[in-house]
N, C-alpha and C positions, 0 to 999 in steps of 0.2 A: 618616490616612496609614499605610500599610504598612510595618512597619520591614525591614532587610535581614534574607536569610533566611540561614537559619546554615547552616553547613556538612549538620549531621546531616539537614536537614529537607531540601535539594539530596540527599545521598544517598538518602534514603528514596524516593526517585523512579526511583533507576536498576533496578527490578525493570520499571515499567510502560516505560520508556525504551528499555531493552532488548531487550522486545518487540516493541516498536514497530520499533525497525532491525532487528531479524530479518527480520520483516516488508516491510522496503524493499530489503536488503542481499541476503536469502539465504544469507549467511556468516558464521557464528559470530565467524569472528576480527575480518572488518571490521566487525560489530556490538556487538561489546566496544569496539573502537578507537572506534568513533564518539562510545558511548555516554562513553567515560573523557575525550575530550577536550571534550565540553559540558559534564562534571559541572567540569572543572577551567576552561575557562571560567565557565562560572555561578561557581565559588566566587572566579576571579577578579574576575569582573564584577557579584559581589553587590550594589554600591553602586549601579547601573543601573539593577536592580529600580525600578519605579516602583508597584508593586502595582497597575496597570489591569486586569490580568487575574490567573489563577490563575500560586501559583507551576510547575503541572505546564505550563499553556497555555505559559507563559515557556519552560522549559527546553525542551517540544519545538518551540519557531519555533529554538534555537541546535540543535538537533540535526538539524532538516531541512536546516538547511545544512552542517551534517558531512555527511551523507549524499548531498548533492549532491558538494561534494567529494570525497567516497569513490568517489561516483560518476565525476564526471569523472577520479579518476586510475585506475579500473579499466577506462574504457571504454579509454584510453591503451595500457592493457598489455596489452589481451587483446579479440581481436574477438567477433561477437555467434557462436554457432551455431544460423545462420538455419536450413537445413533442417529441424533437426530439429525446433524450433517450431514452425513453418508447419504438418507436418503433422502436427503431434499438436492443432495448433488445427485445420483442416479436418478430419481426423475426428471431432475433438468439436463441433462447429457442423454437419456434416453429421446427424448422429445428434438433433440436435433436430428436424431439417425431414424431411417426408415428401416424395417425389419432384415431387408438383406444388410446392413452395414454402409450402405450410402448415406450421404447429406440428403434430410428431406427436401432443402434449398441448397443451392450453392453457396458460398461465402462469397457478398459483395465486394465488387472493386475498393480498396480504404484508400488509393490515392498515397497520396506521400504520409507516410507517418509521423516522423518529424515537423510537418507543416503543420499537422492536425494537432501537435503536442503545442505548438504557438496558439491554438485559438482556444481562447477562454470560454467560452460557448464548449467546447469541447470537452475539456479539463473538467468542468462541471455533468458534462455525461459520464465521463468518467469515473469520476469521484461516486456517483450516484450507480452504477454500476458495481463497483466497488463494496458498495453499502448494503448490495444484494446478497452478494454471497456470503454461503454460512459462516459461521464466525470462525470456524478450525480453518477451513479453509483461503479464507482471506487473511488470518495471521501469517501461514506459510508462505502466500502469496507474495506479501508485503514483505514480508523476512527477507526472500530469497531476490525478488524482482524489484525492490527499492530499496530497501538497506541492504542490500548486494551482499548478503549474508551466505556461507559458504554451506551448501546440503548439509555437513557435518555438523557443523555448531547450531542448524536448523533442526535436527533430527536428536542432538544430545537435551538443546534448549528443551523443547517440545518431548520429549523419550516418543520420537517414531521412527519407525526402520526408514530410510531412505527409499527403498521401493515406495511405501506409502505416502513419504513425502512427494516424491515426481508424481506419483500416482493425481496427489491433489494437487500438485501442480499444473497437470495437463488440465483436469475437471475445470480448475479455475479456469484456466487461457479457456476454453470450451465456453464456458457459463458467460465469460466477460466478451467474450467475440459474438456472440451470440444479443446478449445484452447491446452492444453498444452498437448494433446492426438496428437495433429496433429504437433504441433512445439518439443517435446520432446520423447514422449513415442511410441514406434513400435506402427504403426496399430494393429487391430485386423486382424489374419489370418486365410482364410478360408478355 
């Protein structure tokens, strides 16, 4: 059995924690706040630890839910700005298709996905990738495809129809394959 984790070893985490809400958040200040109130959680809730998982798997399931909270109180105070999204994502999904509907390129070979989610080198295209896309559309993204958030509670959080939620879902997967073809993966060679 796992004993509780102590303080020091809960903080050694908030560097990769961190990241991680940058990454969901897009705001420095509400990704400090998130990250300070699951480390203060966790160190309240040490006794809970059951050891099933890692202590890092642990504190980020208490931080996905800061961050849903952060969420819902930011979607509260401040509306999405939808134009300018939309088309800064149609100009980028245009630019991959040629006029009949083809790939202007084909999609490179990525190899093992799983392997590539090991390499740190990679994680950091990623994240950078990530950072590209518009801000509406990388909320959904994050919601849906890392806090494993269910369309519904994506589309009530957010008030958008679920058509439009997949819709930005695809645009992202499009934007981020695209991206990560050019910040991580060889070109295609001709």
């Amino acid at each position: 059995m796992t004993g509780i984790p102590q303080p020091a070893a809960i903080e050694g985490e908030r560097g990769y924690l961190l990241r991680y809400a940058r990454l969901q958040l897009r705001n420095p200040a509400q990704a400090e706040d998130a990250v300070q109130e699951t480390l203060l959680a966790a160190i309240e809730g040490a006794a809970r630890f059951s050891g099933k998982s890692s202590l890092r798997t642990w504190l980020t399931g208490i931080l996905k839910h800061k961050i849903i909270d952060q969420l819902r109180r930011s979607a509260r105070e401040q509306p999405f700005a939808a134009a300018d999204d939309d088309r800064a994502e149609t100009e980028a999904i245009d630019a991959l298709f040629a006029g009949d509907g083809h790939w202007r390129e084909m999609p490179a070979d990525w190899g093992s996905p799983d392997a590539a989610l090991e390499n740190s080198r990679f994680r950091a295209a990623l994240e950078l990738c990530l950072q590209r896309l518009p801000e509406r559309t990388a909320r959904v993204f994050m919601m849906r495809e890392v806090m494993e958030m269910p369309t519904g509670e994506i589309c009530q959080e957010l008030q958008i129809t679920a058509t439009n939620c997949w819709v930005m879902l695809h645009r992202a997967r499009l934007i981020l394959r695209e991206c990560l073809e050019q910040t991580w993966f060889d070109p295609p060679r001709r």
